[in-house]
N, C-alpha and C positions, 0 to 999 in steps of 0.2 A: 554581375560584376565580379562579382568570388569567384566565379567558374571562368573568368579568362585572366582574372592574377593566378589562380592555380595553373591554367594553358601557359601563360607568360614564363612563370618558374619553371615549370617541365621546360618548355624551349631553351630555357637561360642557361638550365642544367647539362642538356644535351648539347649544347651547344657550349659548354666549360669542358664539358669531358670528351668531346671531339676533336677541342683545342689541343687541351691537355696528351690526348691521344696521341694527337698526329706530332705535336713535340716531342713527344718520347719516343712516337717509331721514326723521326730523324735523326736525335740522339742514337739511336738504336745501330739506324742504318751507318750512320758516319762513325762510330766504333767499331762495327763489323769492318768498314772499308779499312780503317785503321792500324784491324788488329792483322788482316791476312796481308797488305802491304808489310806491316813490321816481320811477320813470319818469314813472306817469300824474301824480302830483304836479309832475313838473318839466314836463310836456311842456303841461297847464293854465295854469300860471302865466307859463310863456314866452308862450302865446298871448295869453295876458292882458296883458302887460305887451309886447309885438310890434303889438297894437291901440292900447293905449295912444302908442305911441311911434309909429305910423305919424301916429294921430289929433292927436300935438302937431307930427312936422313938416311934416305935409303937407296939415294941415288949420290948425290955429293958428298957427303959427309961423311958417311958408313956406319956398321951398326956393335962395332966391334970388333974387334981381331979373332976371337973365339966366341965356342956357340957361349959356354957360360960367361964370358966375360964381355958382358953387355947386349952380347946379340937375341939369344934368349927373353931379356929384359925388356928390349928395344922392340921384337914383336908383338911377346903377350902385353905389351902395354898400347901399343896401337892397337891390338886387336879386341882388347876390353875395352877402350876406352869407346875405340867404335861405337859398341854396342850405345852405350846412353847416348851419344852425339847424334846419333840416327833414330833412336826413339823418340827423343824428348819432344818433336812437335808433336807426334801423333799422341803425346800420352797427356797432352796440353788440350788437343784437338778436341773441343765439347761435343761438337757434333760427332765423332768416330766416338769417344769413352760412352756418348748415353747409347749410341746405336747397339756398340758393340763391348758391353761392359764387360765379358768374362776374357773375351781377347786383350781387352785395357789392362786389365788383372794380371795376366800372363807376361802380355809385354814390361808391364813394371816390374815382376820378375827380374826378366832382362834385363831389364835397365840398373836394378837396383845390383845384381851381380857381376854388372858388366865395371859398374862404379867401384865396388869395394875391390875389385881385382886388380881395376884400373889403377886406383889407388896407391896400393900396398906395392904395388911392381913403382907406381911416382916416387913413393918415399925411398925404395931401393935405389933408384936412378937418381935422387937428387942426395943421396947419401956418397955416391959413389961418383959425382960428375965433378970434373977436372976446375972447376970456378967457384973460387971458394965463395965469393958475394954472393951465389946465384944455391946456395945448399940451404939456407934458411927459409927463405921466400917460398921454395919448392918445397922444403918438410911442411911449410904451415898450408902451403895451399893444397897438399895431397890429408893432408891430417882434415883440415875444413870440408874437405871433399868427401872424406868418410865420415865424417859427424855430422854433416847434412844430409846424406844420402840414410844414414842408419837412422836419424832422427824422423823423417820423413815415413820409414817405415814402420818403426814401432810406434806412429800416429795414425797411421792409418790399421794399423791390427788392433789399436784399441777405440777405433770407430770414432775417429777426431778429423774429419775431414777438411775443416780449415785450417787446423793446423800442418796435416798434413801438405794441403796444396801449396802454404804458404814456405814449410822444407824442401818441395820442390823444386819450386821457383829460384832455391836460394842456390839447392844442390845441383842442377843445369845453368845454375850464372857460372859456377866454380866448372861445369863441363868443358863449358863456353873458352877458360881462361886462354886456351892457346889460341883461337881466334884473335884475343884480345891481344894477346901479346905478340903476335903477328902484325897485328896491325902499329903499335908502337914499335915495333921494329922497326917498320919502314917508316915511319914519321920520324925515329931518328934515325937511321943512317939516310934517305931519302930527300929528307924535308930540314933537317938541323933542329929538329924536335929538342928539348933538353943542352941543347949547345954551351950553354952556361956554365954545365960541367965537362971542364979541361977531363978528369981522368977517364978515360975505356971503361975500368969494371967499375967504377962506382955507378957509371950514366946505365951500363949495363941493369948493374943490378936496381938502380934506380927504375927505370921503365917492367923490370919481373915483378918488384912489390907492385907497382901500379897498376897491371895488367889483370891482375884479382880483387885490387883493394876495390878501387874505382868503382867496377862493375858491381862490388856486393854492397857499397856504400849507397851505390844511385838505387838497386832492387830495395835498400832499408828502406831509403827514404820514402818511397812509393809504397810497398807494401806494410808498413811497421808505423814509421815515424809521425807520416800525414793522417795516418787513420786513428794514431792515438791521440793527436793535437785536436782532429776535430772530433772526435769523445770527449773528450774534456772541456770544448768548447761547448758542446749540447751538455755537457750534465752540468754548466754554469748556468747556462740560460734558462735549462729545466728548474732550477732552484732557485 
């Protein structure tokens, strides 16, 4: 009788951790669907709205009258900013960083130098751009851009890898921001996005702050906010 409740528990057991199993590699699986849907989504729509934005300044718009007076500007900032905009899945990518750690390494390099150039040429350009609504919004989102991007790095040289991944995330939302405010561009001129407001630059510069804030406020909530509520919700329960 003992020798088939001991058979019975092995069965009960195997048969919890089979369950259990095969729940997690579903979880597993429909996260994975999730996360390369959300990638091929974002990395499309960047392209799209990267054409768009090349096609209005350097095709409509112009880049300046002289090479120093804006045109200069107008390059080395497309051409830095490139750089992280084009890295940033593959340095996200788990499967390429474990396969290929020392090229993960170098590309962040990249990325990390492509960001503070990118930057420093933002602050010039929003220092010096004809709209006066639109020069605050731009100093603070090239300023966030460099204090995320440098934070991220001097986390990872001192061997803090959560911390570090989590300055990434923040400093590629800030990459992101012209996506972002591409997209509210044409939600108001397009769709009557913000219509509420009668003036031009206020609605203008209203959808600039929006275009960063938004974006870094939804990454808090998710990577920061939700993970500290529920800490604090286990060290209540634990006590």
């Amino acid at each position: 009788m003992a020798g088939v409740l001991k058979l019975f528990c092995v069965i009960k057991k195997y048969l919890l951790y089979t369950y259990v199993g095969c729940k997690l590699k579903n979880m597993m699986t429909r996260k994975n669907i999730f996360i390369k849907i959300f990638w091929s989504f974002l990395i499309m729509i960047s392209a799209y709205y990267l054409y768009r934005a090349i096609n209005y300044r350097f095709v409509n718009e112009g880049i300046g009258p002289t090479f120093w007076n804006k045109q200069f500007w107008f390059v080395s900032h497309f051409i830095t900013a490139m750089l992280p905009l084009i890295l940033g899945p593959f340095q996200f990518w788990v499967w390429f960083r474990n396969r290929y750690i020392e090229l993960h390494r170098l590309l962040g390099k990249f990325y990390i130098l492509g960001c503070l150039f990118g930057g420093l040429s933002a602050i010039y350009l929003g220092i010096t751009q004809p709209y006066d609504g639109s020069i605050v919004p731009s100093l603070i989102l090239a300023t966030l851009w460099l204090f995320m991007t440098s934070a991220a790095w001097l986390t990872i040289k001192r061997k803090n890898i959560q911390a570090h991944r989590l300055f990434m995330i923040r400093s590629y939302t800030l990459t992101l921001a012209f996506v972002f405010l591409r997209i509210l561009s044409d939600l108001v001129y397009k769709h009557n996005f913000l219509a509420f407001i009668d003036n031009q630059e206020v609605r203008d510069s209203t959808y600039e702050w929006m275009s960063w804030i938004i974006p870094l406020l939804v990454v808090e909530f998710y990577i920061s906010w939700i993970p500290s509520i529920k800490k604090n919700k286990h060290k209540r329960a634990g006590s």
